[in-house]
N, C-alpha and C positions, 0 to 999 in steps of 0.2 A: 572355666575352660574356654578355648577362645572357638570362635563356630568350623565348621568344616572347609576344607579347599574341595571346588567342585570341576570336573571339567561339563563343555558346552558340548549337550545331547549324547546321542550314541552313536560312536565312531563307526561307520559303515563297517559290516561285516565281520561283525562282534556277535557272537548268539550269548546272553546272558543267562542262558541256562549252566552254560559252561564256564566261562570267567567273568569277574566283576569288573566292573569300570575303575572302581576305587576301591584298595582296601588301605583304613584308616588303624594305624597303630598308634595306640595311648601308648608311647614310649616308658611313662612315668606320671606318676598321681598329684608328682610334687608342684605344688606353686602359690609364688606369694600373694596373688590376688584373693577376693572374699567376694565375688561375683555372686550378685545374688541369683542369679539363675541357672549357676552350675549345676550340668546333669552327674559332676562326678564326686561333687563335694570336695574337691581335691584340702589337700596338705600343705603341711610348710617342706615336709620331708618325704622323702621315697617310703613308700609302703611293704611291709614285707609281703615275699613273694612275688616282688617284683620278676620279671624276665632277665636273665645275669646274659652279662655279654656274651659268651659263648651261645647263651638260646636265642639270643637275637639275632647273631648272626645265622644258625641254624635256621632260623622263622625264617628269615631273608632268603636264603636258599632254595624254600622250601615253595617258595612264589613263583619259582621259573616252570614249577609244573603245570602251571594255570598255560603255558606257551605262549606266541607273541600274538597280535600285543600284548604285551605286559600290558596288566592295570597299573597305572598311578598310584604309588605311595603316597600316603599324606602322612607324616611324621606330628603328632599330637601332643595332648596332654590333658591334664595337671600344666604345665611350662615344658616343652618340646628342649629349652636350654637345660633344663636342670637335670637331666636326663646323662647319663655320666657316660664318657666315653662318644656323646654324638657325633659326631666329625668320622668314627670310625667306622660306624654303622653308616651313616651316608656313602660315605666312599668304597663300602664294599656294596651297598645296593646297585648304584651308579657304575660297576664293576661291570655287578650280574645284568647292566640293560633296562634298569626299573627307573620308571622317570619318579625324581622325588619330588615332594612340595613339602612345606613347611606351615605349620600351623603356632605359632611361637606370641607367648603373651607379650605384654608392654606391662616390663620392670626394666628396672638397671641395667639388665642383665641384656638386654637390647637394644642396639646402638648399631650405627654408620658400620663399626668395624667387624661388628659380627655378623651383619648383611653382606660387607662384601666377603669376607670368611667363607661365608654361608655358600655365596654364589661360586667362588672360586672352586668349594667343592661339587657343585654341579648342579645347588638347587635354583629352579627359574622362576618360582611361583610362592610369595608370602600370602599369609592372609594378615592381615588385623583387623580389630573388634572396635566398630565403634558406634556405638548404642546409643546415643541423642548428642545432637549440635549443640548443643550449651552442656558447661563443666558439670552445673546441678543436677542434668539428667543423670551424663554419662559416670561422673564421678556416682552419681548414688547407684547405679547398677555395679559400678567395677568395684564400689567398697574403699576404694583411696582415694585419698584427696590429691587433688591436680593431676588426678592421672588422664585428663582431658586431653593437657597441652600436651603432656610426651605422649598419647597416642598421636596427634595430630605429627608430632616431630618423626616417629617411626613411619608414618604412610609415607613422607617427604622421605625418610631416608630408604625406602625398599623403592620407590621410582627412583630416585636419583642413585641407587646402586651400579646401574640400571636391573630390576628385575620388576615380575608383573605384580601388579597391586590387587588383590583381592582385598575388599572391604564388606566388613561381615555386622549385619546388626538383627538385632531382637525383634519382634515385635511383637508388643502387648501392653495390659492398657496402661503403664505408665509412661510409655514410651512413644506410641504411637503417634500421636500431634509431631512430634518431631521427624517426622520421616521427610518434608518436601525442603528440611534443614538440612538433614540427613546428605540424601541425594545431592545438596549444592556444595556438602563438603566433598563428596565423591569426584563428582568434577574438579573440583577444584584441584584436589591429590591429585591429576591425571588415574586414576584407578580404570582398569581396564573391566572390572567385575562387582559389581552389586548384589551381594547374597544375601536377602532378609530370611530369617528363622523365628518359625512364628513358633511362640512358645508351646514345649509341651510341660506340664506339670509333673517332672520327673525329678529328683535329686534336689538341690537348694529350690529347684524352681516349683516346686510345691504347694509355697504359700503365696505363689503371685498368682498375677489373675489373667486369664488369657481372654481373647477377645472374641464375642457373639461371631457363629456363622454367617452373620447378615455383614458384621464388620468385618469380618477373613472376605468377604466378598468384593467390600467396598477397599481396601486395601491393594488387595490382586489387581482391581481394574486400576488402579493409583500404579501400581507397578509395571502396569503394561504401558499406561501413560510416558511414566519417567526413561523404561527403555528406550525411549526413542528420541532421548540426548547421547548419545556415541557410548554408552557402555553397556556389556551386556547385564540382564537382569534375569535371576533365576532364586527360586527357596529352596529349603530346609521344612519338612514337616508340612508344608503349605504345597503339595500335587494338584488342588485345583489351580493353581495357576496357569499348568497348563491348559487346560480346558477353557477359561480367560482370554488365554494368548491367541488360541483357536479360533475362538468367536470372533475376539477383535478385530482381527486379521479378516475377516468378511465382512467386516462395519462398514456403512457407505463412508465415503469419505467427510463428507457435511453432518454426518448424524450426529444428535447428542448422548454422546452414552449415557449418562444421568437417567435418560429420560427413556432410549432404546433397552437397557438393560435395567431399569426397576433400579437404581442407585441410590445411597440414602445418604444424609446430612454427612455422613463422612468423606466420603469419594467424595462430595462434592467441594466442602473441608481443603482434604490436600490437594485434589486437583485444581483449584482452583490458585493455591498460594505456589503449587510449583511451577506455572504459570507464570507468576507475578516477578517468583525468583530468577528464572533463566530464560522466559520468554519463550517463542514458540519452538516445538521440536525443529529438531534439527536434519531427522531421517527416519527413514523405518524402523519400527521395533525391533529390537536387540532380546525380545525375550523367549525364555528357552521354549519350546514347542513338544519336546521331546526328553526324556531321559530315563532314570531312573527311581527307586526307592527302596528302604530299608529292605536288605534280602534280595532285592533283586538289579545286581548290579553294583550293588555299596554291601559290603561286608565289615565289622570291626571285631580288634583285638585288642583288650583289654591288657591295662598293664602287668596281667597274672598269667594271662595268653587265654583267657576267657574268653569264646569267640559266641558276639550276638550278631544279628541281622543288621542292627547300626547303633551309636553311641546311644541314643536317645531311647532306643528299645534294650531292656536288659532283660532279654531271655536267652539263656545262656543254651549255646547248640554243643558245643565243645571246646575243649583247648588243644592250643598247638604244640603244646608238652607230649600228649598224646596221640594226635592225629593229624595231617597234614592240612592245609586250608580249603585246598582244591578238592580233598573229600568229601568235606565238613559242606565245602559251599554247593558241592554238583548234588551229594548226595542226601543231606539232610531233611525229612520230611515236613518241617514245615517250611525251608526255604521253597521247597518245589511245590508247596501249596500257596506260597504269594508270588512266586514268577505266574501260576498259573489261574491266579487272579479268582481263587477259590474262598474268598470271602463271605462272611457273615452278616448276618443284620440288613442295613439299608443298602451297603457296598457291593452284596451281592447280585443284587437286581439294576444298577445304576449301569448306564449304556459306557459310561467313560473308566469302567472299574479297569481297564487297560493300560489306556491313558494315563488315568490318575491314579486308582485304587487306594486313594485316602491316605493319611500317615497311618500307618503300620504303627507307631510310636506311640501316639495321640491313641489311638484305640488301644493298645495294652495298658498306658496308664491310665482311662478310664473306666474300663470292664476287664483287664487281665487277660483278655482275648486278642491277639497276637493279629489272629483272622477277624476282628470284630470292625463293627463301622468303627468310622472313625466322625464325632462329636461336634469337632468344628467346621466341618463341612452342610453347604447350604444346597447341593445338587440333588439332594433327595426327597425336598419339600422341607426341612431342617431350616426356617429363614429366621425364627424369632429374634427381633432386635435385644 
């Protein structure tokens, strides 16, 4: 499944009690990738029980009672193309006022003409997925061979659409050493957004291995780093970052973070090679400060209209067979006990459970507790390398 489209912070004058910034629909399960860290295990084929065009469009409908602004669609998957009838479904969301994005894998099925297809129908915003700078990484995460080069060929073809590049990559430990590679293909695409997703061990992604608190730390501060080459940088499942972003942003300007923030061979690691790569920043950090997390603010729907708090957390609140979104998301009791930052364990007591309040994701697939800390965080005395 390819990573999420996110937007930058919270739109002034939004209360996320009431509406979400994003709601993400798994359109369809189907797709030809073997990703090894797929939260959805997807298919070659649509799965029964899928949402039939008529409930789709219904669901569509059903999102103008959230009022304006409309949340952002983000159109998903399984493969977002393989999704039958899409073109019709955009065009009546684009109808109702709902800005869409596209979350669409890299197959065949992905090309020059169906970007601009895409855009003509009114989407502005692609992601694609790319999980380490050389073929051996990226190719072993995606499961196909050379699916390096045609990821590389679609980031070039959603800028020169012209539409925005969202670049979406992993992190964990197979992967990680390649992030200040990573980042120089970023640039290089022109991509306007850098979204790393630090693993949770959900779905295929089970038997990979995600990385120590002490390294999600040394990571974050690599990422506040790299924000401040012209695009913006923001995560998936990784909420301390903001916290990160916070601190840095009061760093004397001479400081060593290394050495100000307790940093270990890692941070030191990439920051030091992304450096080498692109030479000194260029401007102020680009990274997010603000936003949200599962439940609050980000909602999804499953492609049976199974509605959880986000892709990566499968605790199922309701479907939109039955109930509307808006009811599911304002009135749902444990969404209103993670808006209201009502957490367990170490998360409870943590000064930034606001800010940050941990992945929601990462704690339910560690202890099954929705509300539980969350595992990979180092803000709670949590630092062992």
């Amino acid at each position: 499944m390819p990573h999420p489209i996110a937007t930058p912070g919270t739109r002034p004058g939004i209360d996320l009690d009431q509406r979400p910034m994003l709601v993400f629909w798994e359109t369809t399960r189907a797709c030809r990738l073997r990703c090894r860290h797929c939260r959805a295990a997807a298919v070659e084929t649509p799965q029964p029980g899928e949402l039939s065009h008529a409930e789709g469009l219904a669901f569509l409908d059903s999102l103008v009672a959230f009022g304006k602004p409309y949340p952002v669609l983000v159109l998903t998957g399984g493969d977002v193309l393989m999704r039958v009838r899409l073109l019709e479904l955009i065009d009546h969301a684009v109808a109702l006022g709902l800005p869409v994005a596209v979350s669409p894998s890299v197959t065949p099925l992905l090309d020059a003409a169906t970007l601009a297809v895409l855009r003509d129908h009114g989407v502005k915003v692609a992601s694609i997925s790319l999980d380490g700078a050389s073929a051996q990484v990226h190719d072993g995460v995606r499961g196909v061979p050379r699916h390096f080069e045609a990821t590389l060929a679609a980031m070039r073809h959603v800028v020169e659409t012209p539409m925005t590049l969202q670049v979406n990559t992993v992190v964990m430990r197979d992967t990680v050493d390649e992030l200040p590679q990573v980042a120089r293909r970023v640039i290089e695409a022109g991509a306007g957004i850098w979204e790393v997703f630090f693993l949770v061990q959900t779905g295929r992604g089970s038997e990979l291995a995600e990385l120590t608190p002490a390294e999600n730390r040394d990571v974050c501060h690599f990422l506040w780093d790299a924000s401040r080459y012209g695009f913006i940088v923001r995560t998936v499942e990784g909420p301390w970052f903001r916290v990160v972003a916070q601190e840095r942003a009061l760093d004397p300007p001479d400081a060593d973070p290394a050495e100000l923030h307790g940093l270990g061979p890692l941070y030191r690691r990439l920051a030091g090679e992304l450096r080498e790569l692109l030479g000194e920043p260029i401007g102020p950090s680009r990274a997010q400060t603000k936003g949200t997390r599962d439940g609050r603010g980000i909602i999804f729907v499953g492609h049976d209209g199974t509605v959880t708090p986000a892709g990566f957390l499968p605790a199922a609140l309701g479907n939109v067979r039955e109930s509307s979104l808006d009811v599911i998301y304002r009135d749902h009791p444990l969404l209103r006990e993670i808006r209201a930052a009502a957490f367990h364990g170490r998360c409870s007591g943590c000064e930034h459970a606001t800010l940050c309040g941990g992945s929601r994701a990462r704690a339910y697939a560690a202890t099954g507790d929705p509300l539980g800390e969350d595992p990979g965080c180092w803000l709670t005395g949590n630092v062992a390398a």
